[in-house]
C-alpha positions in Angstrom: 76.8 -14.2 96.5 77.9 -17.5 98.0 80.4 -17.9 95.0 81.7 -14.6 95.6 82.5 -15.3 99.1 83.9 -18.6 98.1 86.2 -16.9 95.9 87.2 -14.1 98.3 88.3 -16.9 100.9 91.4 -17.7 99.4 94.7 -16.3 101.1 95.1 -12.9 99.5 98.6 -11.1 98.2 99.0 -7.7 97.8 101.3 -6.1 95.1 102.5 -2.4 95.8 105.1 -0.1 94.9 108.9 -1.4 95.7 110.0 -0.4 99.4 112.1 2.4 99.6 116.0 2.0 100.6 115.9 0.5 104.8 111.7 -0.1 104.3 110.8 -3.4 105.3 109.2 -5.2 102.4 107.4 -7.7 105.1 105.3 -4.3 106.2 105.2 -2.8 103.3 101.2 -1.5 102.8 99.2 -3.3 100.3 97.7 -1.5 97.3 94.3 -1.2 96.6 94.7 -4.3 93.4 95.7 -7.0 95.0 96.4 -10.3 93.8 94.6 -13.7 95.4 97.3 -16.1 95.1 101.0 -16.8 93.6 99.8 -17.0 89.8 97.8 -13.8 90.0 100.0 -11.9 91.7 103.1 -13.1 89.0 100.7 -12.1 86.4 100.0 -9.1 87.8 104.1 -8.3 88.4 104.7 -9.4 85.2 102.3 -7.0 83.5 103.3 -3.9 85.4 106.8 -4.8 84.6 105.7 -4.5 80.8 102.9 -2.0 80.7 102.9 1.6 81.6 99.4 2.3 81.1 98.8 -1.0 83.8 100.8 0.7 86.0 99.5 4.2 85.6 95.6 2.2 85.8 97.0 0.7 89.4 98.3 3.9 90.2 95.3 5.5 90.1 93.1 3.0 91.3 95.2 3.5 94.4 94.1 7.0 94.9 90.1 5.8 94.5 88.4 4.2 97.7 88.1 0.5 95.4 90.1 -2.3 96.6 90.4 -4.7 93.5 91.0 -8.2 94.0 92.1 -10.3 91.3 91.3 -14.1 90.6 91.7 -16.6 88.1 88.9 -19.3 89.0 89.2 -22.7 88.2 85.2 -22.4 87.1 84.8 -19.5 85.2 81.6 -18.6 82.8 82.6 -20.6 79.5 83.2 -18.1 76.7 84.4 -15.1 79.0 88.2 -13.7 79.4 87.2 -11.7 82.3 84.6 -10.0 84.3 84.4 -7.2 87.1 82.1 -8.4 90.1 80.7 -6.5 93.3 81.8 -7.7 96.5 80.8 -5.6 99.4 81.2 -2.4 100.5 82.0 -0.1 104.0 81.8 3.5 105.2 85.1 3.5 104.0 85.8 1.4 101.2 83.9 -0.9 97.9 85.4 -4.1 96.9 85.5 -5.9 93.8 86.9 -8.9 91.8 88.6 -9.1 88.7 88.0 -12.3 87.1 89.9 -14.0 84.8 89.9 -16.6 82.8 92.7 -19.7 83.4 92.3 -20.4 79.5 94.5 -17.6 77.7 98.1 -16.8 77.2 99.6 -14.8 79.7 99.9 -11.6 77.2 96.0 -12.4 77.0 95.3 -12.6 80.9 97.6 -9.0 81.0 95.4 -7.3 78.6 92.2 -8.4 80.0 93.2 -7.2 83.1 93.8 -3.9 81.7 90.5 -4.2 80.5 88.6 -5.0 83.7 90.9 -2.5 85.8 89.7 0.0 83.3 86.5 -0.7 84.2 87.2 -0.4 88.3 88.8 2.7 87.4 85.0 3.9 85.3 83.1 2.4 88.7 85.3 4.7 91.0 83.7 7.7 89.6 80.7 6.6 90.8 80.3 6.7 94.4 76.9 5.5 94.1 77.7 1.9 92.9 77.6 -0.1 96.3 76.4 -3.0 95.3 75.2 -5.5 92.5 72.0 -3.7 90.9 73.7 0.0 91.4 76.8 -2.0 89.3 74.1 -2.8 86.9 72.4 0.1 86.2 75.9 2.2 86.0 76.9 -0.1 83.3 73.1 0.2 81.6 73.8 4.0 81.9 77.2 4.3 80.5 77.9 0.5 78.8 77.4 -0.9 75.6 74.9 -4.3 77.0 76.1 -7.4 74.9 73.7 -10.1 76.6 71.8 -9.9 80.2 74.4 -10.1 82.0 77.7 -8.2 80.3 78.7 -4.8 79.3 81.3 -3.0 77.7 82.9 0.4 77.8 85.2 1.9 74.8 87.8 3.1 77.2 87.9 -0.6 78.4 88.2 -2.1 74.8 91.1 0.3 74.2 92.7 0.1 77.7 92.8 -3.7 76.4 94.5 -3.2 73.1 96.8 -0.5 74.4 97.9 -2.7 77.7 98.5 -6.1 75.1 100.1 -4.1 72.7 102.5 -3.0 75.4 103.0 -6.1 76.4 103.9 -7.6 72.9 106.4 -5.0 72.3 108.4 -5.0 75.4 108.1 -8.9 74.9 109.7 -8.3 71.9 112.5 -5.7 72.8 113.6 -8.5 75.5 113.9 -11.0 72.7 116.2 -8.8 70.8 118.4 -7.3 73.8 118.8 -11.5 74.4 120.1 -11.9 71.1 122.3 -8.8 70.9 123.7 -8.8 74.2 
């Protein structure tokens, strides 16, 4: 828990939806994903840029009572792209980090975050997870358990495909419209 609150003591960015026409960006309301620091947050704004199922995944995290922090530590668990922690939670809202790993390309880092969003989205249909061992036993219930300490969903392993895949190909169209235009 100590390395969790480490983590969360990092100046904070929020990304939301562009301010309308005469809004002021400065007081604009952050979403409920919200980036830790410069790099996350470009990462973040670059993937919504080139995913629509990221941006449909924020979109309805936004309407669930999760706020989603994303990090890239310096120290993360060797071997793993990602992860989804507990942080806390209040009458009124649960919080959680999105983890990922410093040590993949950028269309990498955007698909695993599809992935873990994908599985914030799974944890907000369960109003009972509000805390580490309630995290747990969701994931026993309704995840495929790879080692002590990891699960996976289905929907996550596809959300992860479908948001790299997205990626790739609008990567791709803005090659081409370089070249023809």
């Amino acid at each position: 828990m100590c390395r969790l609150a480490a983590w969360f003591a990092v100046a904070l960015v929020g990304v939301s939806a562009p301010a309308a026409a005469g809004d002021s960006p400065a007081i604009a309301p952050l979403g409920h994903v919200r980036a830790s620091d410069h790099r996350t947050k470009q990462l973040l704004q670059e993937g919504l840029a080139r995913s629509a199922s990221l941006r449909d995944l924020v979109q309805r995290l936004d309407a669930t009572d999760l706020i989603v922090y994303i990090q890239q530590p310096a120290r993360f668990e060797s071997g793993l792209a990602g992860g989804l922690t507990f942080m806390s939670a209040t009458s009124e809202f649960r919080y959680f980090n999105v983890l990922l790993s410093i040590e993949q390309t950028t269309g990498g880092a955007v698909a695993m975050l599809g992935h873990e969003l994908q599985h914030a989205l799974e944890v907000s249909t369960a109003p009972e997870v509000r805390s580490t061992p309630t995290l747990v036993a969701f994931y026993d219930r309704i995840g495929v358990k790879w080692n002590d300490h990891r699960w996976d969903t289905d929907g996550a392993q596809q959300m992860g495909r479908r948001v790299r895949s997205e990626f790739a190909h609008r990567r791709s169209e803005q090659a081409t419209s370089r070249r023809c235009g």
